[in-house]
N, C-alpha and C positions, 0 to 999 in steps of 0.2 A: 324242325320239331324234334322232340325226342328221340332218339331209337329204341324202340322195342326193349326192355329191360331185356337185353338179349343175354342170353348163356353160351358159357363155353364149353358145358357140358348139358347135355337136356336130359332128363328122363322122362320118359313118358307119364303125363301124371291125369290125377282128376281132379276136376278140382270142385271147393268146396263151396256147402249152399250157407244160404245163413240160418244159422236156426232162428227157427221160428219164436217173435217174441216172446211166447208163455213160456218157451222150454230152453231160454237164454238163463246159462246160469250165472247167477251173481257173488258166487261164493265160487273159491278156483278148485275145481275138484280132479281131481288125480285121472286122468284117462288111458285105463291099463290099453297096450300094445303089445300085437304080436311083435316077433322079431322082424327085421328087414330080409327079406329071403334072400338066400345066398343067389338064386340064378334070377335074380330081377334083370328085367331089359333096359332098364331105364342107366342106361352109361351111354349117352348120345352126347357128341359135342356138338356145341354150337358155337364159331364165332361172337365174341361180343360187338355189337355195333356200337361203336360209339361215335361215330360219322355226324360231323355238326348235320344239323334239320337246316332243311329250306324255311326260312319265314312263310307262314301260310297268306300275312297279306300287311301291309305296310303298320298298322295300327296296334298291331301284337304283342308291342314292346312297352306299350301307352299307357299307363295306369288311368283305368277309368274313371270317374267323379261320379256317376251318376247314384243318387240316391236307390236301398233298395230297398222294396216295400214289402211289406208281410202282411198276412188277413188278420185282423184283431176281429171282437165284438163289438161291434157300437150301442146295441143299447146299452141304455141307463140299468136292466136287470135282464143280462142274457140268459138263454134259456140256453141249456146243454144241449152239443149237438153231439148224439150217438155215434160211435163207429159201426159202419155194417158190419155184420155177425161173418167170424169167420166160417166160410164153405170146407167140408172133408172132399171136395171136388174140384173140376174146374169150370167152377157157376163164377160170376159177377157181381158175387157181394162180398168181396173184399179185397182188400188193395193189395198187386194190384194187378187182379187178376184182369184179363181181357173184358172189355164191357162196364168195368167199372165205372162210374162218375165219383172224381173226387168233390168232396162237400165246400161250398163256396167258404161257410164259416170252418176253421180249423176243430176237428174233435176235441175234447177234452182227456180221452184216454186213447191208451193204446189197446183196451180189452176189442177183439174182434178185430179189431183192424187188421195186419196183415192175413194172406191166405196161410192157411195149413202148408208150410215146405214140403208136404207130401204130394201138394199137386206141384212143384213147380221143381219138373224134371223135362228132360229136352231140351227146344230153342229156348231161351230168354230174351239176348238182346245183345247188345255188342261191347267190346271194348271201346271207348270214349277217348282220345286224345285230348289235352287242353293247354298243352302248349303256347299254343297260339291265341289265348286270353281271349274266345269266342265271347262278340257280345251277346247282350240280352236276346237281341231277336233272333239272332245264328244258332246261341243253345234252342228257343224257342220253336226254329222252323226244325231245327236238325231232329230233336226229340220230338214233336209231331211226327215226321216223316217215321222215325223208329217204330212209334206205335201204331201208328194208323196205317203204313203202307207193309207193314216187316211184322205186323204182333210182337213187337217185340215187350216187355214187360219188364227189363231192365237194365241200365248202364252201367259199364264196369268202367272207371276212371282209370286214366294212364297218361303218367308224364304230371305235369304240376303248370299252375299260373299261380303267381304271388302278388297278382293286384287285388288289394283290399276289398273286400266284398266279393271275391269271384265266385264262392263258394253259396252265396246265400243265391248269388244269381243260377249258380245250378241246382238249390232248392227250389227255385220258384219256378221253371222251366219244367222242373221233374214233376213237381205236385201239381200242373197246370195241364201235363200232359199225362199222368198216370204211370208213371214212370220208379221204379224203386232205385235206388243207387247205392252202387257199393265204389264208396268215398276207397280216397289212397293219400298216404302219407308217402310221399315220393322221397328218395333219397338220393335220385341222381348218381352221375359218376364222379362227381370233382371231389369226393371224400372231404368234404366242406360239415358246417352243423346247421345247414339250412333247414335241413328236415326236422328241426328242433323248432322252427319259429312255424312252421307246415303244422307242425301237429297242433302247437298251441292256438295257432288261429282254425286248425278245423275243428278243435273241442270248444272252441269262443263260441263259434257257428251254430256248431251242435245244439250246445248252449241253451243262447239268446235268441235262437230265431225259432218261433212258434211251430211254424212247418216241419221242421227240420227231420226230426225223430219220426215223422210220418212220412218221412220218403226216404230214411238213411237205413237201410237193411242190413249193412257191417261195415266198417269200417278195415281194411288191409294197412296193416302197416311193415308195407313196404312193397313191394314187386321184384320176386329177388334180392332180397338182401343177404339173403344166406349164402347165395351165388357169389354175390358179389363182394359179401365179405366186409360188408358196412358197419358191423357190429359182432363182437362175439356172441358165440348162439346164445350165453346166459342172459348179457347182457338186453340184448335184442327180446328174451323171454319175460325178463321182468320190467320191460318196455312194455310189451304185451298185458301183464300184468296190472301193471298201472291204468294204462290206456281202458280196461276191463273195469277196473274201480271208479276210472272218472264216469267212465259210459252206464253205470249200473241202474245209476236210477234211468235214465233216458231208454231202456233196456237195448240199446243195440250191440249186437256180437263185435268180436273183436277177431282177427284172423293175420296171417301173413301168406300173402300169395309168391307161390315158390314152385318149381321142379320138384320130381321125384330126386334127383342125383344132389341137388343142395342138402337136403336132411338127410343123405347117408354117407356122406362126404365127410372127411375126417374123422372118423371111428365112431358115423353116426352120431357126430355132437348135435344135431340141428332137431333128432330129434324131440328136444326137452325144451324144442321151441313148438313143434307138433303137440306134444305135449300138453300144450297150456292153450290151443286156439278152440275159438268156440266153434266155428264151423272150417272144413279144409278147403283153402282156393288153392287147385292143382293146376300147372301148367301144360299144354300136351300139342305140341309139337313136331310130330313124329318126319316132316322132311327133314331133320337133321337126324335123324337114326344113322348107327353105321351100316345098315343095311339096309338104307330104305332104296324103293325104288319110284312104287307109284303111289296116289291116295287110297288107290284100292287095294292094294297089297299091306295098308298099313292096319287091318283093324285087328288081327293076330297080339301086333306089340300092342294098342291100344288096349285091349281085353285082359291082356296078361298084366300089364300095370295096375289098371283099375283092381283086378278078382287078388294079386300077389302084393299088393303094394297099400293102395290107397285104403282098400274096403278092409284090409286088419288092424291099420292104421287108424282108420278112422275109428273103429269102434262104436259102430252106430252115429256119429258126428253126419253130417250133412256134404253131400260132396260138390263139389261144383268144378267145371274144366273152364280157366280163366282166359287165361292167353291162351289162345285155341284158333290152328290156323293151319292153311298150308299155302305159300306163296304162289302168286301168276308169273313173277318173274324175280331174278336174282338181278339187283341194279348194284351192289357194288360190293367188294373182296368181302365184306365181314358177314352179307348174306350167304355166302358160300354153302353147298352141303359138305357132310361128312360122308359122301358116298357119291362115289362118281358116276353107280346111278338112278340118281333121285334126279325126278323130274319136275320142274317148274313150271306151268302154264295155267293158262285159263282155264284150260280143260281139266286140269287135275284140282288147280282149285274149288270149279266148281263138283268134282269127283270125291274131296275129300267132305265136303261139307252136305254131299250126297250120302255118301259115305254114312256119315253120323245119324242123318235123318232116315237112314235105311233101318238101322238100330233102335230108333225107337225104346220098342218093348223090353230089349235090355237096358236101356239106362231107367226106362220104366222099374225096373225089377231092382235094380241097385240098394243092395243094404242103405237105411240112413235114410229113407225117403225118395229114394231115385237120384239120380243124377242129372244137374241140367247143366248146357254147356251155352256158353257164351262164343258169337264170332268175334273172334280179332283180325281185321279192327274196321269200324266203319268205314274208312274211306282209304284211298290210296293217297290222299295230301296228309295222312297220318302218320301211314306206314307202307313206303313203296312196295308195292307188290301183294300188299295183305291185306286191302280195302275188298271193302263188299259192292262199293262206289268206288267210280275213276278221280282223279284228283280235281277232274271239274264237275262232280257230283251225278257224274251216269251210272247205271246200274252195271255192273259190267257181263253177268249174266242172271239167266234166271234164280232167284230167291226166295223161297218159299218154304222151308222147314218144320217142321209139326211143332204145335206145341205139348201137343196131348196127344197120346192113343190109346 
């Protein structure tokens, strides 16, 4: 599998929601920013992993064939099927909020259809690995399992599959299970232009598939890129840019999921890539701090990023924590900490993720609509050590995180 769009530098970060369709904007508008504060904490290294992935299972490699199907109307003179009216709370009429039933025929608009971003601070859902080219029924049981057993309300993509249709098949999986998705244009490490033919096939998807726009809440483009240096930050910005004009009418956000320390890296070129995103996906990581020690000692740095960093940054923008984790165990040199001692285990991982659900009523209170944070990553066949599941799909401890309070 992939590893982890891993950093060599982390900053504690938060990361961002999408805005809500009505309040997506489709014209690029200037989003004045405070300065980067001189005593930010966010200068944590992190090892980059770039360690080949285990195959998750012999067929991963296989370009599928299988046709994939989408809800059209059949009658002869279909009658319009409403979007439930968006809720200022966390009721079940609208997507996709807990409780919801998506509508067998496809809406005709997107008016109501998503929930108000103002309720959806907290747990959401997890990061999604896809690597491993999961077929139809593996996204289908896996994303069940997210929502019906974890509440979870939605998938954060990481890593890339480039067989044909793979995309529409995690449309259909998401709007089958209620599920929102925040899509990724991957860029990979082999400094290749593969993420060139990635984007054009996920805008085809966008597109052409009826569903799509009803279960695609933002698209990222990238996971670290500014880390890693994939693109100059202008560059990368009027990527952004574009990716924003083609998605307008479709109204989905447009974003790049990054650390606090990529956009303030090199005299702060990265951030006139912050800049220009519709909502901010923050990454926040805090076992690679140089001073970490436990999960519970980490919400100090966490606090102080979000209140010094993100929330001036953001400027009202929607925040969201993407990659968001703390490992059970360190399996090889590039997982390393930056602090001899930060501790790794079961106990701590389940401590940090206690941790956050302890907060609540502060990400509750977050400029922007609150803050919700996503676990990374569902399972440990994803990301050694950073599964919420063991590699052969056991819970590894109890899970259970608020959505609301």
């Amino acid at each position: 599998m992939f590893s982890l769009t891993l950093f060599t530098l982390l900053a504690l970060s938060g990361f961002s929601s999408f805005v809500q369709a009505a309040h997506i904007k489709l014209a690029h508008v200037h989003h004045a920013r405070a300065p980067a504060p001189v005593g930010s904490p966010a200068t944590h290294a992190r090892q980059r992993r770039c360690a080949a992935h285990r195959a998750h299972n012999s067929t991963a490699s296989v370009a599928r064939t299988s046709t994939h199907t989408t809800s059209t109307h059949t009658s002869a003179a279909p009658q319009k099927t409403p979007a439930k009216q968006t809720s200022s709370g966390a009721s079940s009429g609208c997507f996709p909020a807990l409780g919801f039933e998506t509508p067998a025929d496809v809406p005709d608009s997107l008016d109501g259809w998503w929930c108000d971003d103002k309720t959806e601070y907290a747990f959401l859902g997890f990061s999604y690995e896809v690597s491993a080219c999961q077929s139809p029924s593996t996204l289908d049981k896996d994303f069940a399992n997210i929502r019906n057993n974890f509440n979870g309300r939605y998938i954060r993509l990481y890593g890339a599959c480039d067989n044909k249709g793979f995309y529409d098949d995690v449309v259909e999986a998401a709007y089958k299970n209620g599920l929102g998705v925040h899509a990724l244009i991957w860029f990979g490490f082999d400094g290749d232009n593969k993420w060139e033919t990635r984007r054009d096939a996920l805008f085809s998807t966008l597109h052409s598939n009826p569903k799509a726009k009803f279960v695609t809440r933002a698209v990222q483009f990238g996971s670290e890129p500014l880390l890693d240096g994939v693109l100059p930050a202008s560059q990368l910005a009027a990527q952004v840019r574009a990716a924003q004009d083609n998605l307008a009418g479709l109204k989905i956000p447009v974003t790049v999921s990054d650390m606090q320390w990529s956009f303030q890296m090199n005299g702060g070129a990265g951030l006139k890539v912050l800049d220009v995103v519709d909502v901010i996906d923050a990454h926040m990581l805090p076992f690679f701090g140089r001073e970490a020690t436990t999960a519970n000692a980490a919400w100090p740095s966490i606090k102080s990023s979000v209140d010094k960093f993100w929330v001036p940054q953001a400027n009202g923008r929607k925040i969201y924590f993407t990659e968001n984790g703390w490992p059970s165990g360190v399996h090889d040199e590039s997982q390393r900490p930056n602090s001899a001692g930060a501790q790794a285990s079961l106990a701590q991982e389940k401590d940090y993720f206690a941790l956050l659900d302890a907060n609540c009523a502060y990400f509750k209170s977050v400029p922007g609509g609150g803050l919700g944070w996503f676990a990374h990553i569902y399972s440990d066949a994803m990301e050694d050590g950073y599964g919420i599941l063991t590699a052969s799909g056991k819970l590894k401890f109890a899970f259970a995180p608020r959505t609301h309070c």
